[in-house]
KETOR-617853 format. One record per atom (N, C-alpha, C, O, CB): residue in one letter; x, y negated, z negated. Coordinates in steps of 0.1 Angstrom, whole numbers, plus 5000, padded with zeros to 4 digits. Glycine has a CB too. Layout:
<rs>
aXYZ...
</rs>
This chain:
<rs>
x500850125000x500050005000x500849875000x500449775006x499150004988x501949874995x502849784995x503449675007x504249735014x503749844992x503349545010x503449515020x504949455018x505349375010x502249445023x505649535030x507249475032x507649335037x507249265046x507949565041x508249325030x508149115032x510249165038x511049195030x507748955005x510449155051x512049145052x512649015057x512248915062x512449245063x513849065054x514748925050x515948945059x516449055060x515448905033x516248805067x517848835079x518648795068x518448705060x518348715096x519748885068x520448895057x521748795063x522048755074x520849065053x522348755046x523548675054x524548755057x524348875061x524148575046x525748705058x526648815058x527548845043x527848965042x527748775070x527848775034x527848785020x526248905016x526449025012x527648595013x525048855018x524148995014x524049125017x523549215011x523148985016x524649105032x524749265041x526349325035x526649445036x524749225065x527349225028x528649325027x528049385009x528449505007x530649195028x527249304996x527149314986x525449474989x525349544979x527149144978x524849484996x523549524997x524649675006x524349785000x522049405008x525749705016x525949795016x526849845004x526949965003x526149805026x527549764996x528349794984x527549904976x527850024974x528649644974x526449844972x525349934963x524750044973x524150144969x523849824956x524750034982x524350154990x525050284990x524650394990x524350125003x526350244991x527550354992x527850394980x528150514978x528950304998x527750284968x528450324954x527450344944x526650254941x529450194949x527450444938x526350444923x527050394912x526550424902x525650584916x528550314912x528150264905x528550104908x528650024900x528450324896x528550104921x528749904924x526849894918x526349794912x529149834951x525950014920x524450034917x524149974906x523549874903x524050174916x524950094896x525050054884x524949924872x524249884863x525950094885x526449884880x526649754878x525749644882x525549554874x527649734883x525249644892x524349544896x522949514889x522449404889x524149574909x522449634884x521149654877x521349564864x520549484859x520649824874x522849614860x523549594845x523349374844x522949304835x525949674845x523649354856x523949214856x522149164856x521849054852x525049154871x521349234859x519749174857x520049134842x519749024839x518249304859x520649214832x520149184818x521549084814x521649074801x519949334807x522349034821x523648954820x523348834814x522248784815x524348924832x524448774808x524048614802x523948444811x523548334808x525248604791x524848504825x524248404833x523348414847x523348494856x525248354836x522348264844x521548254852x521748344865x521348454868x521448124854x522748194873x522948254886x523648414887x524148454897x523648154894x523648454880x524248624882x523148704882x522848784891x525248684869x522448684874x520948724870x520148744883x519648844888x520248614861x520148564889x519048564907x520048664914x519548764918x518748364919x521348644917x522048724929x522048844928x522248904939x523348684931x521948944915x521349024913x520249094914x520249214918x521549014908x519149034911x517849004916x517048994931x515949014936x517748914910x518248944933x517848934948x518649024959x518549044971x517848784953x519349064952x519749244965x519649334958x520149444961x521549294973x518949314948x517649464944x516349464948x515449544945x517149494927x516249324957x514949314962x514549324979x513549324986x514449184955x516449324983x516649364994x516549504995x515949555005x517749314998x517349594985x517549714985x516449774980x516449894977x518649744977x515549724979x513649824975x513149794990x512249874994x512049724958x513749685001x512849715011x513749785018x513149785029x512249605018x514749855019x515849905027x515750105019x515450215025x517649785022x516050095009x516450185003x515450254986x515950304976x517750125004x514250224989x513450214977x514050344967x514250334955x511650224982x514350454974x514450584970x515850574957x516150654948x514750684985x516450464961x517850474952x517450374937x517850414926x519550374962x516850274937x516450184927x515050334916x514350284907x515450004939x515150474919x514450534915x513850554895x512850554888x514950614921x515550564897x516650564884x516250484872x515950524861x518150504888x516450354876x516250184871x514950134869x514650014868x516750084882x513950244868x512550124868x512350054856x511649964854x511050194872x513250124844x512750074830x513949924829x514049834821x512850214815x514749954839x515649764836x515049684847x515249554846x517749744840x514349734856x513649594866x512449584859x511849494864x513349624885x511649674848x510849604841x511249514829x510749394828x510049694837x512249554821x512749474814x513349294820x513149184815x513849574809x514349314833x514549194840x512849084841x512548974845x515249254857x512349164837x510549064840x510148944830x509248864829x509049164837x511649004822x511348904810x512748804807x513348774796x510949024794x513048774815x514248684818x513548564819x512348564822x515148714831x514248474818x513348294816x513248224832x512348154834x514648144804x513948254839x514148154851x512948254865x512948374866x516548154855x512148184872x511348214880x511848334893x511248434897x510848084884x513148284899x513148354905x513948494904x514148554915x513348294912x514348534894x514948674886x513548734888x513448824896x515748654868x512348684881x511248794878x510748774891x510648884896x509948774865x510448664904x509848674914x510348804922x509648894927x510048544919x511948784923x512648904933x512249034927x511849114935x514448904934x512349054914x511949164906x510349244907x510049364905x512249114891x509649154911x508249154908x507649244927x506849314930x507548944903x509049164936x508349194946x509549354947x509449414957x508149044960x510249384940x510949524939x510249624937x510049734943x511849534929x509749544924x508849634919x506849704930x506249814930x508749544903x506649564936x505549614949x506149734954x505549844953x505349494962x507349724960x507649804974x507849994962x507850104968x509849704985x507949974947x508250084944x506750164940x506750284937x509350064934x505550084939x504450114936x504050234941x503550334934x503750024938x504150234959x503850334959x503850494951x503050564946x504150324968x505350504951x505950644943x505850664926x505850774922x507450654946x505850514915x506150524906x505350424901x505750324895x507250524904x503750464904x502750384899x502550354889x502350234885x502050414901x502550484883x502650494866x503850444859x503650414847x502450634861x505150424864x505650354855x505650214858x505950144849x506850404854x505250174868x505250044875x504149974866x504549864863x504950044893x503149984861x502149964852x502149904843x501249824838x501750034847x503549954838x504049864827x504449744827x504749684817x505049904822x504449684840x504749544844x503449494841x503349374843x505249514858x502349564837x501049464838x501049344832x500449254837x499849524833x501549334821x501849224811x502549084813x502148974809x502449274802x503749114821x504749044825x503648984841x503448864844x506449154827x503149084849x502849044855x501548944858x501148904869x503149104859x501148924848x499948934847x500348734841x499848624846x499149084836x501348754831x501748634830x502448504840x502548384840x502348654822x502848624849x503548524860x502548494871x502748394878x504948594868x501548544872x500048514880x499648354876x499248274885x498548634872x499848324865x499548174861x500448114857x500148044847x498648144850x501748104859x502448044860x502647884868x502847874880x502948124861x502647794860x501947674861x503447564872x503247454876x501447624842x504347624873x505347564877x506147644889x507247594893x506147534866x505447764894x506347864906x504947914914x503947964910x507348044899x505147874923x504047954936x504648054938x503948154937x503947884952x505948054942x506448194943x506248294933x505848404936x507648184945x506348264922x506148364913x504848444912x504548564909x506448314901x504048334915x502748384914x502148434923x501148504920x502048314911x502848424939x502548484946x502748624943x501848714941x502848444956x504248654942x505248754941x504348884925x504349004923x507048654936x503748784919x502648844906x501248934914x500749044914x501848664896x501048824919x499848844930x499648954936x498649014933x499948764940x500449014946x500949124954x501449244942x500649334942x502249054964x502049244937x502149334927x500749414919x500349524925x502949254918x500249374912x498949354907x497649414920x496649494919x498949154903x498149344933x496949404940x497749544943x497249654940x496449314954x498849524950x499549704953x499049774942x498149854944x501449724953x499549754929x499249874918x497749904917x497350024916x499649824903x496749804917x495449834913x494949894924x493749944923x494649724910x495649904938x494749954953x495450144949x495050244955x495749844974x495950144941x496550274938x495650404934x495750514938x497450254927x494650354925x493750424917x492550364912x492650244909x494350464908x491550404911x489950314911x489850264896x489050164895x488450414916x490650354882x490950274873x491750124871x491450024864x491250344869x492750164881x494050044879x492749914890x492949794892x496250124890x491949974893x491849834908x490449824897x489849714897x491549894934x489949914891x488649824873x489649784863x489249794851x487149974860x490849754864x491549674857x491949544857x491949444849x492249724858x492449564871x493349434876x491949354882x492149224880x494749464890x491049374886x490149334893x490049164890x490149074898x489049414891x489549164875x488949044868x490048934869x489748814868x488649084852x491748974871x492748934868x492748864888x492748754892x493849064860x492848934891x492648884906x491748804909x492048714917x492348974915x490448804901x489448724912x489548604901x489248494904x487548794916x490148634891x490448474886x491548394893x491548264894x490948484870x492648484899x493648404910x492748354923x492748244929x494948524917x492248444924x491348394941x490648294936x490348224946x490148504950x489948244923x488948134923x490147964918x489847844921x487448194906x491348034911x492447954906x493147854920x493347734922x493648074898x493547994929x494547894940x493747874954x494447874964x496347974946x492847874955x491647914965x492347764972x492547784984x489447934957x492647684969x492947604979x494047554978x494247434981x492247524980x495547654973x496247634975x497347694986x497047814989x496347624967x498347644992x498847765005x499047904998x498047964998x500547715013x499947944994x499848084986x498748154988x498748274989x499848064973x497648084989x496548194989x496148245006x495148305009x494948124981x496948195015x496848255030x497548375025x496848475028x497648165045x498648405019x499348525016x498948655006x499348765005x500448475010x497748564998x497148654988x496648734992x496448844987x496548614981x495648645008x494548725014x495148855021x494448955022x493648635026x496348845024x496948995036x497249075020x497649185024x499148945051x497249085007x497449174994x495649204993x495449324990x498349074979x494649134994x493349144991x493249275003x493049384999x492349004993x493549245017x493349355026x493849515022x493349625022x494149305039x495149465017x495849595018x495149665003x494949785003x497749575019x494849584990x493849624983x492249674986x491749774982x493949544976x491649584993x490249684999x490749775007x489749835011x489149595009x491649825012x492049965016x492250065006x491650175007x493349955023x492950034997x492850124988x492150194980x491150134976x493150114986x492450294974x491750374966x490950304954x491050354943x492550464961x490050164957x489450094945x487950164944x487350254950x489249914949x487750084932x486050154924x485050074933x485349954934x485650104902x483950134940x482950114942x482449924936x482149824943x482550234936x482449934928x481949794916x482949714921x482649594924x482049804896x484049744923x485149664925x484949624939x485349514941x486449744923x484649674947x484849624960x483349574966x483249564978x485449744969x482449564958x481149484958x481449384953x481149294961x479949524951x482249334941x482749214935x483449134941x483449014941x483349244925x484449234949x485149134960x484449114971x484749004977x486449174966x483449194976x482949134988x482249034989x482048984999x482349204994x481648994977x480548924972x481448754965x480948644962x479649044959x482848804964x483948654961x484048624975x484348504978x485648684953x483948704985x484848675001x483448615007x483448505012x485648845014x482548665007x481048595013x480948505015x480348485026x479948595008x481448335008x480948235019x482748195024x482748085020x479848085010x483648215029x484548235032x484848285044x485548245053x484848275024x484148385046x483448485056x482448425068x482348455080x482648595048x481548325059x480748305068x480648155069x479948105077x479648375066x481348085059x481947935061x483147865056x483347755051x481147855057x483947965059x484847925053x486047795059x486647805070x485248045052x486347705053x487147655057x488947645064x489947675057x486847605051x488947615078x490247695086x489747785089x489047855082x491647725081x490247785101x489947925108x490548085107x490048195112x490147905120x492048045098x492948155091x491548245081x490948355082x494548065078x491648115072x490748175062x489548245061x489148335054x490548095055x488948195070x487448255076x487648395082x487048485076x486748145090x488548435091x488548515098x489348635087x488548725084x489048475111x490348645081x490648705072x489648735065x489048835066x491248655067x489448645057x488248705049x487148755053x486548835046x487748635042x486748695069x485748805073x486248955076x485649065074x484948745086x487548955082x488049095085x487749205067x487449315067x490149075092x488049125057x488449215042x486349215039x485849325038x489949065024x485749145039x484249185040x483849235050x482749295047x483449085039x484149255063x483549355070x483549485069x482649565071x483649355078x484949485066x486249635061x484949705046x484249805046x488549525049x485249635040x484349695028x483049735030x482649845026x484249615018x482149635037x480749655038x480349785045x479349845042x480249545046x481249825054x481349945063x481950045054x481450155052x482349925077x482850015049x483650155038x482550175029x482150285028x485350115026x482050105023x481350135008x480050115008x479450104997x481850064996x479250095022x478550095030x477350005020x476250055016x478350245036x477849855017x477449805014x475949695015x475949585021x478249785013x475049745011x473649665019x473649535013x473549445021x471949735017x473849514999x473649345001x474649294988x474349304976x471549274997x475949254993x476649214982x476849124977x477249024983x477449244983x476549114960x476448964955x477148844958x478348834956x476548964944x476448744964x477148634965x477848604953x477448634942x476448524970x479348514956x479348434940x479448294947x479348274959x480948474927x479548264942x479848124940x481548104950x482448184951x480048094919x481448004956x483247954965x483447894956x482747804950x483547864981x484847954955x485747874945x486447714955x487047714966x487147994938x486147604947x486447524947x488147454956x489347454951x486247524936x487947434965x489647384968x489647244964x488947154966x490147404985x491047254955x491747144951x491347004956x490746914950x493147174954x491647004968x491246884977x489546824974x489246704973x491446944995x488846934974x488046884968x487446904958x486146904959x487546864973x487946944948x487746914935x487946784932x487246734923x488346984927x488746714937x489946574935x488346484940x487746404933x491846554950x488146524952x487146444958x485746434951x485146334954x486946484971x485146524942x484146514936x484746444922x484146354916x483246644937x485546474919x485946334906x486146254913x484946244914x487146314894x486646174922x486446014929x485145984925x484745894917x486546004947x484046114934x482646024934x481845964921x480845894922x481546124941
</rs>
């Protein structure tokens, strides 16, 4: 379920990303520096373990209990790279990946990183598209992001994690709840990205779960005009 996000590597990332490929323990070491005392060692770290989950997911197998622990490092983009490591490993290690619920769940509202929250975002939907408990879990946690950034850019990216979640193995209730958040979006939604997306993720469902009338909710508000109804 995991959607691969790839990166042109520099040439410094392609000589340090085959280092850990060849060596368990340049591996080793590298995981070791997630929990290190400086910052920037910490992101450069962080971020060719996030190269090496889209390249090589099978080797980072070992490590899932220090890329959960790295979730709790202070600086945004250590847990962002980590967060989206941890997506690409969901498939295979669902159940331990779970354990990020907490961490991730906090970086979802994080009031100062888009990225992070995207990177929260996608996580959270991979894991919950896993199993029809995990997707009556995360659900409430999602549609509070979809009503939160509804008009922020981030949420063109959220919508391709909503897809790859109504694909998955979600609960029944769950995918009435979302079809019924995507409804006027679908059918008035503002931009033509957004509309059509969202109509592709409500048509998808209505046909899977052979939905006859799914509750409207309410459109969440975009920013722009929220701003504009306090003017009036």
């Amino acid at each position: 379920m995991a959607e691969r996000i790839e990166h042109e590597l520099t040439p410094e990332e392609s000589a340090q990303l085959k280092s850990v490929q060849e060596s368990k323990d340049a591996l080793a070491a590298l995981v070791e520096d997630l929990a290190g005392p400086g910052r920037r060692k910490r992101q450069l770290a962080a971020h060719v373990v996030a190269l090496l989950a889209e390249r090589e997911p099978v080797l980072l197998a070992d490590y899932v209990p220090q890329l959960l622990d790295a979730l709790e490092r202070p600086e945004a983009q250590t847990r962002w790279e980590i967060l989206d490591a941890c997506t690409l490993l969901v498939d295979n290690h669902a159940k331990e990946i779970g354990a990020a619920f907490p961490a991730a769940e906090e970086a979802l509202f994080d009031e100062d990183s888009a990225m992070l929250r995207l990177s929260a975002f996608r996580l959270l939907a991979a894991w919950g598209a896993t199993e029809r408990r995990r997707s009556e879990k995360v659900w409430p946690i999602l549609d509070e992001a979809i009503q939160c950034y509804h008009g922020d850019l981030e949420y063109r990216d959220m919508l391709a994690s909503l897809h790859a979640f109504a694909t998955g193995k979600i609960d029944g209730r769950v995918a009435g709840a979302l079809t019924g958040r995507l409804q006027f979006d679908a059918e008035n939604g503002k931009g033509s990205y957004i509309r059509a997306r969202s109509s592709e993720i409500y048509d998808l469902l209505v046909k899977r779960f052979k939905l006859d009338n799914p509750q409207k909710r309410a459109r969440p508000a975009a920013k722009d005009e929220a701003n504009e109804d306090d003017e009036e």
